[in-house]
Z-matrix of the N, CA and C atoms (Angstrom, degrees):
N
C 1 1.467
C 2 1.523 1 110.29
N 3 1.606 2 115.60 1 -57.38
C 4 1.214 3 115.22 2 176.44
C 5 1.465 4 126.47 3 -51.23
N 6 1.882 5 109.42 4 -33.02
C 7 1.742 6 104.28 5 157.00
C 8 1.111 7 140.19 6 -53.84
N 9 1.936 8 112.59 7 -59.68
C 10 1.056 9 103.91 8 144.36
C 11 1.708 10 149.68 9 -40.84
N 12 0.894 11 120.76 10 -1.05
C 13 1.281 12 125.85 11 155.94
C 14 0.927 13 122.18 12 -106.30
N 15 1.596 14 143.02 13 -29.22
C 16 1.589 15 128.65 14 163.40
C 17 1.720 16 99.47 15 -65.57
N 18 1.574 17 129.49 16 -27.78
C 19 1.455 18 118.64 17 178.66
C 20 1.695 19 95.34 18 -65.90
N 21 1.551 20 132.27 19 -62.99
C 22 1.395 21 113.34 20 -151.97
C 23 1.475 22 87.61 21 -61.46
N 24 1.083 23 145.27 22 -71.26
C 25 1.821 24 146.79 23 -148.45
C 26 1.310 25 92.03 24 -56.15
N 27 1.337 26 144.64 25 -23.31
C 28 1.432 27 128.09 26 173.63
C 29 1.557 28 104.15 27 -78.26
N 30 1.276 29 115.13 28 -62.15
C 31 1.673 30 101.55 29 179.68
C 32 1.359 31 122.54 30 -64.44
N 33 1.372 32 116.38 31 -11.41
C 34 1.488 33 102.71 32 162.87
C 35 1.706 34 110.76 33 -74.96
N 36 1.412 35 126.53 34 -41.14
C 37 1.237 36 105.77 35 -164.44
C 38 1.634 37 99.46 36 -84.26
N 39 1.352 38 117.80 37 -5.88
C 40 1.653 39 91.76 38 162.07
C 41 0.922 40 105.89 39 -85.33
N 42 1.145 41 156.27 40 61.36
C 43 1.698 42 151.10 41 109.04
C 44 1.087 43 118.08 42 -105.66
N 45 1.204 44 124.24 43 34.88
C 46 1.450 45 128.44 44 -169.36
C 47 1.746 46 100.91 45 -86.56
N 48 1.111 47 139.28 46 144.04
C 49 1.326 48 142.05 47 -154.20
C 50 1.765 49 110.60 48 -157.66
N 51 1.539 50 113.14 49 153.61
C 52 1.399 51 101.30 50 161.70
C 53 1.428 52 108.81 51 -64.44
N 54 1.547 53 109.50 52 150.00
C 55 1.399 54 101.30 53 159.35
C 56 1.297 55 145.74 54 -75.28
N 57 1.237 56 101.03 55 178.53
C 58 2.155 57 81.69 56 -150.48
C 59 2.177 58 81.65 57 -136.75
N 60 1.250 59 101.97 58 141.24
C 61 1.650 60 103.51 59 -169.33
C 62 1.691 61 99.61 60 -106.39
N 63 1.129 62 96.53 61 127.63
C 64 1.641 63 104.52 62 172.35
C 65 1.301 64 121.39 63 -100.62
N 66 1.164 65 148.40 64 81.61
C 67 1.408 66 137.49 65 -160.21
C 68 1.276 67 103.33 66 -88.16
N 69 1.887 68 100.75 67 165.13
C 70 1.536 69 99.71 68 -155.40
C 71 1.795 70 78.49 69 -142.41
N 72 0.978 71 105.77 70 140.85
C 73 1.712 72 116.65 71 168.99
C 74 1.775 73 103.12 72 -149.42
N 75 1.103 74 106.71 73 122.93
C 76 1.306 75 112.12 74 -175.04
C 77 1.406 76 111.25 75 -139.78
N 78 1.389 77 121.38 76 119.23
C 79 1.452 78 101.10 77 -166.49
C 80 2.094 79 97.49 78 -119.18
N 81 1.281 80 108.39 79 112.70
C 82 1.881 81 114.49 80 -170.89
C 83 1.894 82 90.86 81 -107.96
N 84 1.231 83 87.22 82 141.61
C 85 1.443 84 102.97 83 149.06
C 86 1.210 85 128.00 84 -17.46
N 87 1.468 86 148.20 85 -31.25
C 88 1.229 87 153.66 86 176.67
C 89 1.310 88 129.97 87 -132.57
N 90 1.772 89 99.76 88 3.99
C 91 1.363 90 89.03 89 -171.49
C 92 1.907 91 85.19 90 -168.28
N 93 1.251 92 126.86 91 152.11
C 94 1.361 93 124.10 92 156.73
C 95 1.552 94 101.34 93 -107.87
N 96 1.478 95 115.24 94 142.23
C 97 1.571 96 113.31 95 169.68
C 98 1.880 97 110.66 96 -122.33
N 99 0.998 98 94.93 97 94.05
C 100 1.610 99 110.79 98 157.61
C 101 1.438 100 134.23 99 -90.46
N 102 1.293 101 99.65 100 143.43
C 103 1.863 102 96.41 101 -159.08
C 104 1.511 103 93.81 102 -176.50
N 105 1.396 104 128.89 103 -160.43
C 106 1.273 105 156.07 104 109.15
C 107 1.767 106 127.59 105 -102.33
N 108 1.080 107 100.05 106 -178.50
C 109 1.812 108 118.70 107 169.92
C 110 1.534 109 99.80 108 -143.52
N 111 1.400 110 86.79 109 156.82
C 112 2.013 111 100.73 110 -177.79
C 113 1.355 112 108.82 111 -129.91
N 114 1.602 113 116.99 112 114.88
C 115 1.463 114 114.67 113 172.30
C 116 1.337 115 104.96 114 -78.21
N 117 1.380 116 126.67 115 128.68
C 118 1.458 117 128.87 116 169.30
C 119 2.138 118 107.98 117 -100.34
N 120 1.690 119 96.12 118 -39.15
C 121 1.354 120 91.92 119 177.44
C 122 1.712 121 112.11 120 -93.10
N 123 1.601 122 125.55 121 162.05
C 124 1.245 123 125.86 122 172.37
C 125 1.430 124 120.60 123 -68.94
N 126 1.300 125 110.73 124 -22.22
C 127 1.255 126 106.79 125 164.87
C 128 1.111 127 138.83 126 -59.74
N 129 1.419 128 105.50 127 -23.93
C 130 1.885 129 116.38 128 -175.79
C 131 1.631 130 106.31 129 137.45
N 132 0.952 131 126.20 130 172.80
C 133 1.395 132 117.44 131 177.73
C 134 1.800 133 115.45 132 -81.66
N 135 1.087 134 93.49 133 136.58
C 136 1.748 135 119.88 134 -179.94
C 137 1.042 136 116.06 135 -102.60
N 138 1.568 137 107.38 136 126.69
C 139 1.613 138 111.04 137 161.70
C 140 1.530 139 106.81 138 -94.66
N 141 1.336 140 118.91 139 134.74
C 142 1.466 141 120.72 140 168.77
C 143 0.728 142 134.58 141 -97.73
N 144 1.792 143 134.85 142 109.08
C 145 1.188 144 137.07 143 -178.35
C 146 1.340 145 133.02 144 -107.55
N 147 1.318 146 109.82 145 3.07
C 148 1.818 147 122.81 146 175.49
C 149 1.599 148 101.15 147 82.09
N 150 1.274 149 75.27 148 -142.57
C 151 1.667 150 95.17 149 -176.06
C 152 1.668 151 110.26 150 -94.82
N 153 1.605 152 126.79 151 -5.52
C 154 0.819 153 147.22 152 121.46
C 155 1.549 154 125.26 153 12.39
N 156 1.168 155 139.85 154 134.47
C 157 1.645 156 145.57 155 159.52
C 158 1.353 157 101.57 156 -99.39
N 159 1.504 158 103.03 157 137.22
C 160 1.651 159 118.60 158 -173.92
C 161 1.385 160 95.29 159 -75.92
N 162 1.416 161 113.30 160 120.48
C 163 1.114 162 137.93 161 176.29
C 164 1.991 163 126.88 162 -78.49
N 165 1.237 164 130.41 163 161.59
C 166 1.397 165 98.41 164 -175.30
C 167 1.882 166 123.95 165 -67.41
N 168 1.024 167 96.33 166 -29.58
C 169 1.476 168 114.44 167 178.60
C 170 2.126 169 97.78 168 -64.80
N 171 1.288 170 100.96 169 -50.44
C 172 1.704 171 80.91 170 171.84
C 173 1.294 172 116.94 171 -76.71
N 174 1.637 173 150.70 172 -40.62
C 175 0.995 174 135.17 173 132.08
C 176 1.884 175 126.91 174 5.68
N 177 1.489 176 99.01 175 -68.74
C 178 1.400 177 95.38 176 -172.19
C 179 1.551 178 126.17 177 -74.88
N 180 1.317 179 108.91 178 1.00
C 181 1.722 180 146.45 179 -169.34
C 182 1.503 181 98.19 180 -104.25
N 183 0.988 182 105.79 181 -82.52
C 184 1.812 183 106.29 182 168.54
C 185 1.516 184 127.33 183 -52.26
N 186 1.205 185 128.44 184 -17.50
C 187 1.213 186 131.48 185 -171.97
C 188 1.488 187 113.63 186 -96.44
N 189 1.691 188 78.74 187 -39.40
C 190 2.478 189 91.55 188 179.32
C 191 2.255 190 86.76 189 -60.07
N 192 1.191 191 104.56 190 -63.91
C 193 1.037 192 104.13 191 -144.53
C 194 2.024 193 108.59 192 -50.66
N 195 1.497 194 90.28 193 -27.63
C 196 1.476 195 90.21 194 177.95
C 197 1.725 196 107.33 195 -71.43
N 198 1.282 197 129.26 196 -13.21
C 199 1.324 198 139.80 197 -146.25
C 200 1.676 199 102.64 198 -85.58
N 201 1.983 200 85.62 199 -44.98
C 202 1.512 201 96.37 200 168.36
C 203 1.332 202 125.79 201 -99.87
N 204 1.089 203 116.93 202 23.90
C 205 1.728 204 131.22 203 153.83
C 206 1.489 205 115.31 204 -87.56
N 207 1.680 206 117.99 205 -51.89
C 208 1.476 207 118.49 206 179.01
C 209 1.830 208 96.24 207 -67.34
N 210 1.298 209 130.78 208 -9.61
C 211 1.159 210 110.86 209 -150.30
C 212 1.442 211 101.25 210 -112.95
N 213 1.284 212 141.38 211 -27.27
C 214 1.144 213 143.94 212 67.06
C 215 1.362 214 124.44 213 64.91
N 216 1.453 215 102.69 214 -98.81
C 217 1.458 216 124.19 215 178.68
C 218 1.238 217 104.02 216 88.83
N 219 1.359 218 109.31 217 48.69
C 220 1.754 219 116.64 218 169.43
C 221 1.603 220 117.87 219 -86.97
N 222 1.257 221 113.43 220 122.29
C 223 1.446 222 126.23 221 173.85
C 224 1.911 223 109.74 222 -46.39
N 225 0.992 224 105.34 223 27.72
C 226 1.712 225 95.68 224 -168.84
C 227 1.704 226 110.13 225 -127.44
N 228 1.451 227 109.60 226 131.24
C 229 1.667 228 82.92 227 179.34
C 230 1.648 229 123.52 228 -89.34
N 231 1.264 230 133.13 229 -128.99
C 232 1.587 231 122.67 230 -155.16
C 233 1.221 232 84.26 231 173.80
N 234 1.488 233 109.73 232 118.29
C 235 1.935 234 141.86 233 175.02
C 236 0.862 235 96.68 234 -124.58
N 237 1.707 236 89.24 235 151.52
C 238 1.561 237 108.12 236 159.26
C 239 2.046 238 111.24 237 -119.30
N 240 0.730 239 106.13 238 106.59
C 241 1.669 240 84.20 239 163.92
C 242 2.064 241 128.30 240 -105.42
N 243 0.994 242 100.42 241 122.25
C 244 1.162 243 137.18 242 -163.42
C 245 1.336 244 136.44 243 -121.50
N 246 0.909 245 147.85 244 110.87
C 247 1.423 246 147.48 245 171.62
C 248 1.850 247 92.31 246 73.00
N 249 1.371 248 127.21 247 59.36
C 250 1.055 249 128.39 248 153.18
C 251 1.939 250 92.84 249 76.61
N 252 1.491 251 112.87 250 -8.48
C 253 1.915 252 93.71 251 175.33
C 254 1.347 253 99.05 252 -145.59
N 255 1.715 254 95.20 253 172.79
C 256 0.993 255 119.47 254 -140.50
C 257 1.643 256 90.06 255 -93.36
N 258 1.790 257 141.04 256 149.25
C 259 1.338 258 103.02 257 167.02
C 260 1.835 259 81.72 258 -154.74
N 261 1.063 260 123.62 259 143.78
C 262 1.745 261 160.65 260 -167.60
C 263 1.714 262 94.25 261 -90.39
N 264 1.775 263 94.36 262 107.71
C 265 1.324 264 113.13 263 160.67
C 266 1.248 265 118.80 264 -38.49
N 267 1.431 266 147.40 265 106.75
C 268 1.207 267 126.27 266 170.60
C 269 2.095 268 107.22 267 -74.75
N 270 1.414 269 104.97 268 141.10
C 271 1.225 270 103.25 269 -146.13
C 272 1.785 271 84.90 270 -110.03
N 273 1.334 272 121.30 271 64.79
C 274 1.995 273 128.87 272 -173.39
C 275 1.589 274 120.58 273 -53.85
N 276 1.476 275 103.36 274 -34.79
C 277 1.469 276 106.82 275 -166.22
C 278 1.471 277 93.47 276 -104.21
N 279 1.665 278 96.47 277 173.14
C 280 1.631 279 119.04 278 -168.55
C 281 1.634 280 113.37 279 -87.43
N 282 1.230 281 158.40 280 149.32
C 283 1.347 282 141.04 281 167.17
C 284 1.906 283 93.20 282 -29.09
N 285 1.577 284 116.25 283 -84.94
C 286 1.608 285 120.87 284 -170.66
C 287 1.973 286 99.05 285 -28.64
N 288 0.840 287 110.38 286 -17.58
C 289 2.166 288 97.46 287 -159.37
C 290 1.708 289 82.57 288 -82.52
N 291 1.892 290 108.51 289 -61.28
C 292 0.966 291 114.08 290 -164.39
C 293 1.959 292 120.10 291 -46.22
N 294 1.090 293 94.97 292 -44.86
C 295 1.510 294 121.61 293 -166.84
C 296 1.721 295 94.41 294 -51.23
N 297 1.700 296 96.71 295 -61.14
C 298 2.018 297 105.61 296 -163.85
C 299 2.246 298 86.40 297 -56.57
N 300 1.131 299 103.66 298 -59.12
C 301 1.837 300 104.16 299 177.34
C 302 1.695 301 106.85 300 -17.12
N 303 1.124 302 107.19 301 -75.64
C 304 1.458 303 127.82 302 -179.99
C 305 1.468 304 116.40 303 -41.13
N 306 1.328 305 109.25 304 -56.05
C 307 1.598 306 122.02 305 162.48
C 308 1.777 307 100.86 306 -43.99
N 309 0.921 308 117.92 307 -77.51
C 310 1.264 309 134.05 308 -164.44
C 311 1.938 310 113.43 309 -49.13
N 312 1.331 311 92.75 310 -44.81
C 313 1.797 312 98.57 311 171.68
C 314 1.841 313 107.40 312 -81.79
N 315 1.469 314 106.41 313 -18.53
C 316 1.688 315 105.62 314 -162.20
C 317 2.110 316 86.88 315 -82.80
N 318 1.123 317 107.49 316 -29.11
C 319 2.084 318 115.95 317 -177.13
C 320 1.814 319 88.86 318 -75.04
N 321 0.889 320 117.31 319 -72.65
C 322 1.459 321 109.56 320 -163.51
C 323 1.770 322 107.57 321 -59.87
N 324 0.973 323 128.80 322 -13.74
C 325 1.694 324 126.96 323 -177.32
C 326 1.599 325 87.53 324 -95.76
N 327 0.678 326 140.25 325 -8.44
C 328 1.926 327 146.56 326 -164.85
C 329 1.838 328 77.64 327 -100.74
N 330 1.683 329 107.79 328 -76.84
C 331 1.149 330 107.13 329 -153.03
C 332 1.773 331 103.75 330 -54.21
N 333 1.270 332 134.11 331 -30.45
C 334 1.004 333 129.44 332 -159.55
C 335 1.811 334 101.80 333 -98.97
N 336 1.255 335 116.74 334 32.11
C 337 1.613 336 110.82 335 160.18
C 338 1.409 337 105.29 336 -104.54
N 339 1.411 338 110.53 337 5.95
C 340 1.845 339 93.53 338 -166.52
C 341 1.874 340 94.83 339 -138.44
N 342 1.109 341 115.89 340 -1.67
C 343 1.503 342 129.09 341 143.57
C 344 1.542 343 140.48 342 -157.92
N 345 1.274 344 126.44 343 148.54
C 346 1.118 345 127.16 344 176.38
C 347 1.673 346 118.34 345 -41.40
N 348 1.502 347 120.78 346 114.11
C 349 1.848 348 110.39 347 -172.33
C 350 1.686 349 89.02 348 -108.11
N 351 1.392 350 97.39 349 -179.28
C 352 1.689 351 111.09 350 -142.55
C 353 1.518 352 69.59 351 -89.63
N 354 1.454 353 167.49 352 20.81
C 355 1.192 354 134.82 353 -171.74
C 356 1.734 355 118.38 354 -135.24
N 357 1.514 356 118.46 355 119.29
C 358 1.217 357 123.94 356 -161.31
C 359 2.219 358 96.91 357 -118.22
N 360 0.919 359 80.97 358 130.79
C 361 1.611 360 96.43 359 -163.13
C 362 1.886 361 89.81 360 -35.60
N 363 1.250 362 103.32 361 -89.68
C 364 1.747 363 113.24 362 -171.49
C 365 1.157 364 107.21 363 -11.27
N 366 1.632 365 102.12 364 -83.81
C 367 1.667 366 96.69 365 -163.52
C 368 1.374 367 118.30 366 -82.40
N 369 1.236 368 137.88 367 -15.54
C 370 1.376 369 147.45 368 118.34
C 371 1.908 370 107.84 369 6.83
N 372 1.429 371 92.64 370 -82.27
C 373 1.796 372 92.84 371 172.50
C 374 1.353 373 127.01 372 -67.71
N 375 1.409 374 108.74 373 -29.03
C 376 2.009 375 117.15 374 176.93
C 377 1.404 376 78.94 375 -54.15
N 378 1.499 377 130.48 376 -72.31
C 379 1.590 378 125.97 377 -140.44
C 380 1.637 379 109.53 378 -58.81
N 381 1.176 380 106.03 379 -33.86
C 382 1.936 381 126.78 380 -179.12
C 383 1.650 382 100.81 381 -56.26
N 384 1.291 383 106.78 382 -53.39
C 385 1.103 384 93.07 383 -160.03
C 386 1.699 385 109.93 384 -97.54
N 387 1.696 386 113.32 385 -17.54
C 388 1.038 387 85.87 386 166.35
C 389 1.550 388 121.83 387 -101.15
N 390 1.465 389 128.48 388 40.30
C 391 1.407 390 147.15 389 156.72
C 392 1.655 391 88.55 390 -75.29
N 393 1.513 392 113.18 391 -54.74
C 394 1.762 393 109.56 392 -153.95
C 395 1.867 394 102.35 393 -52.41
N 396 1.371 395 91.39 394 -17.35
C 397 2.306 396 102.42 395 -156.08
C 398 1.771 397 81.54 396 -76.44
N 399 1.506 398 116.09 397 -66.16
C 400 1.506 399 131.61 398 -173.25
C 401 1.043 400 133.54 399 -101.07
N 402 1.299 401 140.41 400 59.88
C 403 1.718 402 150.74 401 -150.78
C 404 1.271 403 92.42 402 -62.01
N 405 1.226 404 143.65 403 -6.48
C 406 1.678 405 126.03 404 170.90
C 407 2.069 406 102.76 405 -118.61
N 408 1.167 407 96.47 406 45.66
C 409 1.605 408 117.11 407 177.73
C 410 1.709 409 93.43 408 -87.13
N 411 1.470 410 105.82 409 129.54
C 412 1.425 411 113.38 410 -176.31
C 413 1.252 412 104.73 411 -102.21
N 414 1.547 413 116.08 412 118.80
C 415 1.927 414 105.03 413 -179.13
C 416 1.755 415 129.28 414 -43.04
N 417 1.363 416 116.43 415 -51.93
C 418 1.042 417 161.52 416 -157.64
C 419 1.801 418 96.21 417 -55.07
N 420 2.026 419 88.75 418 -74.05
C 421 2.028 420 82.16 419 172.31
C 422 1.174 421 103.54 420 -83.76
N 423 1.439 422 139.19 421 32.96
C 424 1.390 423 129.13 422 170.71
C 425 1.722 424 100.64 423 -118.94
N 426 1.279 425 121.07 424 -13.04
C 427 1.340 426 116.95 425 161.91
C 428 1.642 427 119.19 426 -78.89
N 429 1.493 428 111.08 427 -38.74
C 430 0.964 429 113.92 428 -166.51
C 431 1.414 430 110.03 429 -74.33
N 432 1.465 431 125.43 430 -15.13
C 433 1.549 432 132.54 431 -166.01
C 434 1.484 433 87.61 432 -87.03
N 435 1.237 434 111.79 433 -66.40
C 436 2.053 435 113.88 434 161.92
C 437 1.334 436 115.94 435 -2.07
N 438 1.009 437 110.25 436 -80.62
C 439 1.762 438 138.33 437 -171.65
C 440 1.585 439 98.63 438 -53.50
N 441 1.656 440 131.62 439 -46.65
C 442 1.287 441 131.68 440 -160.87
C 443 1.569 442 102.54 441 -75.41
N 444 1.383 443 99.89 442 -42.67
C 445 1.565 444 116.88 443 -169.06
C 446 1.638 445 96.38 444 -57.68
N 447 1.362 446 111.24 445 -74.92
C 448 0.960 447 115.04 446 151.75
C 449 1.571 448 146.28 447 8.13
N 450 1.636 449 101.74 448 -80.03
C 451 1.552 450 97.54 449 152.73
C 452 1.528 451 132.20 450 -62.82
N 453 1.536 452 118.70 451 -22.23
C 454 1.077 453 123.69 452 -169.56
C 455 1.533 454 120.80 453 -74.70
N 456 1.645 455 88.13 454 -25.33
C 457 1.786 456 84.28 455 145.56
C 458 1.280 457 162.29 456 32.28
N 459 1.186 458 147.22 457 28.35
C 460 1.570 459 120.30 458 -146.63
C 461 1.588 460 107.12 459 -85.79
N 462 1.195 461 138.48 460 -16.25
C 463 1.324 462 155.66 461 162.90
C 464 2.019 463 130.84 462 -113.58
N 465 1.293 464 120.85 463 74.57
C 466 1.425 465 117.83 464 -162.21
C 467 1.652 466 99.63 465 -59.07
N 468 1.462 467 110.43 466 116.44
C 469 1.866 468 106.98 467 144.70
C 470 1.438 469 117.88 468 11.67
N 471 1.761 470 117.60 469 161.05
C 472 1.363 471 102.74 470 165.79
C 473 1.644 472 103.84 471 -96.61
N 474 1.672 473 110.86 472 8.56
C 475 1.195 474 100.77 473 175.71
C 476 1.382 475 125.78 474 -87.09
N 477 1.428 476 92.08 475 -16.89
C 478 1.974 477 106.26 476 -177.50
C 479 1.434 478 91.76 477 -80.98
N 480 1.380 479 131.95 478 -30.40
C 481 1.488 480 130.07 479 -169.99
C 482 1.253 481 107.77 480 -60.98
N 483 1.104 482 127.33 481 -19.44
C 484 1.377 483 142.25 482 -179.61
C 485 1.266 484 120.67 483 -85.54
N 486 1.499 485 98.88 484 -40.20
C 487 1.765 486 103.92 485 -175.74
C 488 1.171 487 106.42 486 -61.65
N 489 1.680 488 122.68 487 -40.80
C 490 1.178 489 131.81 488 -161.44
C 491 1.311 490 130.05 489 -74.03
N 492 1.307 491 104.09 490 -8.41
C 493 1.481 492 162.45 491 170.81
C 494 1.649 493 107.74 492 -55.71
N 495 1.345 494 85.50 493 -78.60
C 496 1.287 495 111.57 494 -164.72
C 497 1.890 496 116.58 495 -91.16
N 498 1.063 497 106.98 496 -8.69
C 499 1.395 498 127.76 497 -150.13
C 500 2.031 499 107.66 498 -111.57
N 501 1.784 500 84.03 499 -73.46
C 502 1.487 501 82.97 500 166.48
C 503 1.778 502 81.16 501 136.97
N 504 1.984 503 115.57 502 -99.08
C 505 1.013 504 105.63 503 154.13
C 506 1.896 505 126.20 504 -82.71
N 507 1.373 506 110.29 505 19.47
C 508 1.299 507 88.12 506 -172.11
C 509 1.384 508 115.10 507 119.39
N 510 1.169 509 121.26 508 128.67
C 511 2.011 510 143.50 509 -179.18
C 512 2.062 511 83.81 510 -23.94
N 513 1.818 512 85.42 511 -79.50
C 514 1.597 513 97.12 512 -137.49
C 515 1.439 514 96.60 513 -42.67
N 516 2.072 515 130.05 514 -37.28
C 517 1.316 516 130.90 515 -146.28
C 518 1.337 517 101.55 516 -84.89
N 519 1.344 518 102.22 517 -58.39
C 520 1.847 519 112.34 518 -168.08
C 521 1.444 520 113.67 519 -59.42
N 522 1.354 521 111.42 520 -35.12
C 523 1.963 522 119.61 521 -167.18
C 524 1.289 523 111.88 522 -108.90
N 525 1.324 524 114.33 523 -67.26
C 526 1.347 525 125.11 524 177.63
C 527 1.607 526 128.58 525 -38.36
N 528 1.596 527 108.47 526 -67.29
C 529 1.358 528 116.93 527 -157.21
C 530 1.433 529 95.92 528 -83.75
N 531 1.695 530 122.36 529 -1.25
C 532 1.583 531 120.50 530 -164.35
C 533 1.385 532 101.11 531 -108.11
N 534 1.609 533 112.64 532 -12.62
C 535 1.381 534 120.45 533 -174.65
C 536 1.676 535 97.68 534 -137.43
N 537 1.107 536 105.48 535 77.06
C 538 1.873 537 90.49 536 -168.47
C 539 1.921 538 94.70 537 -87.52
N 540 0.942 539 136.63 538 -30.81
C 541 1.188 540 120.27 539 -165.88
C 542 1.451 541 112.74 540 -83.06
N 543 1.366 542 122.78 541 -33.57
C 544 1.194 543 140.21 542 154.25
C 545 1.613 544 99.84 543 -37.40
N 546 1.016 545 140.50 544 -62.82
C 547 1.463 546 145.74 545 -153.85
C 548 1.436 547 101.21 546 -86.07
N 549 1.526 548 137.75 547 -36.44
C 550 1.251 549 150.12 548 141.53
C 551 1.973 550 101.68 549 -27.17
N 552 1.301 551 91.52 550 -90.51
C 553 1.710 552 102.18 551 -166.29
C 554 1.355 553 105.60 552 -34.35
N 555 1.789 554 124.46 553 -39.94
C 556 1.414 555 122.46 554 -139.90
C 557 2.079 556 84.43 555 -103.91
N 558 1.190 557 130.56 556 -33.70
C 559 1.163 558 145.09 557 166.80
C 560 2.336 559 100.83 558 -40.94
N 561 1.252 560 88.06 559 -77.32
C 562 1.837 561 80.91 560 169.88
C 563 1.300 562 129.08 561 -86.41
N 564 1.514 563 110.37 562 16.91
C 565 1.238 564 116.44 563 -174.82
C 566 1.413 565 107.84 564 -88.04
N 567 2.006 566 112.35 565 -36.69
C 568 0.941 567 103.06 566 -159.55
C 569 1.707 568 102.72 567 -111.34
N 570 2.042 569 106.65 568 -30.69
C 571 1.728 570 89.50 569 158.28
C 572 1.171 571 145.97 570 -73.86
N 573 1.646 572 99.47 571 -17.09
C 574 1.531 573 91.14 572 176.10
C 575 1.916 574 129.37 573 -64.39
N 576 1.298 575 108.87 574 -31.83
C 577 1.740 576 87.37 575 165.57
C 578 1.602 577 94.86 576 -88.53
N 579 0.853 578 146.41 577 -16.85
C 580 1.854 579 116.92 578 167.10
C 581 1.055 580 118.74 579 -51.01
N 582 1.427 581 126.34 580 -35.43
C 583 1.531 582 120.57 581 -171.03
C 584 1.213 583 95.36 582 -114.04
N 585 1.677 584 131.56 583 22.33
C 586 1.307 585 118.86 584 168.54
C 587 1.842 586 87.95 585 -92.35
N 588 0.726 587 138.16 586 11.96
C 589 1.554 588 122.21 587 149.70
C 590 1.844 589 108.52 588 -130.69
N 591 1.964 590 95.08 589 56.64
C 592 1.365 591 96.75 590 -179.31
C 593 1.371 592 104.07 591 -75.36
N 594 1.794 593 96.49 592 175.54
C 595 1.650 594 98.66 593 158.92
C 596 1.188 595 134.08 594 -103.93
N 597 1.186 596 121.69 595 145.89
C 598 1.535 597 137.58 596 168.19
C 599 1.483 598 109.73 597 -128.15
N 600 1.661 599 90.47 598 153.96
C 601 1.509 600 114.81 599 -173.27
C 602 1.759 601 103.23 600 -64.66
């Protein structure tokens, strides 16, 4: 383990580079998104995750950003490194696929300043991806197994500490299981083009 990691941290810092500014002006139907991105490595820009598993929150960070590269039409590619390697955005959709995506996440981040929406990154992505394992995966007993696991508990996350927070009893009880299809739709609504320029080795 310890080799592999002085090998990935060596080939990352030999590509270490001035940075190079990518600006992004995009003007959608509901929203204009202006900004830049900064390549630091030669390879293309990297998200860094250690030795680490890309989590949903890095996913949804890494995926926008590739979203507005294909969308874009930036000459640059989009990594992730993770779990000690290096792995190449696959880049699936068209600038037009990417663009309507963007529209579509830029309306629901609009829609979600003026109410609570059924979708919480974590289990949001557990459900995405494990729909991707079983396409006849039923939300419903897949929330409710959530929720059990869940209680069984003896210490909640500091992210559930939050829900509970914010929630009352909690994501899966208060939002989810009361709106399960809502939490379904908004679950592949919003990973499936993120990880349609997922990564693979």
């Amino acid at each position: 383990h310890a080799d592999r990691l002085k090998s990935a941290i060596a080939t990352l810092s030999a590509q270490r580079m001035d940075p190079k500014i990518w600006p992004i002006d995009l003007n959608l139907p509901s929203a204009r998104i202006q900004g830049e991105l900064t390549q630091n490595f030669s390879a293309g820009l990297i998200h860094i995750r250690g030795h680490k598993d890309m989590g949903a929150k890095q996913h949804i960070r890494s995926g926008f950003e590739a979203l507005l590269v294909v969308a874009s039409e930036l000459p640059v590619e989009c990594l992730d490194y993770a779990k000690n390697k290096l792995v190449l955005r696959d880049k699936l959709l068209s600038p037009q696929q990417a663009q309507q995506s963007l529209e579509n996440i830029a309306a629901l981040y609009l829609e979600g300043q003026s109410k609570i929406l059924c979708f919480d990154p974590e289990p949001s992505f557990a459900f995405y991806m494990a729909r991707n394992e079983n396409p006849d995966l039923q939300v419903v007993p897949w929330l409710q197994e959530m929720q059990a696991k869940e209680n069984e508990e003896f210490m909640p996350s500091f992210d559930q500490s939050l829900d509970f927070l914010t929630y009352g009893q909690g994501f899966l009880t208060e939002i989810a299981l009361k709106n399960p299809e809502q939490f379904e739709t908004l679950a592949l609504q919003i990973f499936k083009p993120l990880m349609g320029v997922a990564s693979h080795e």
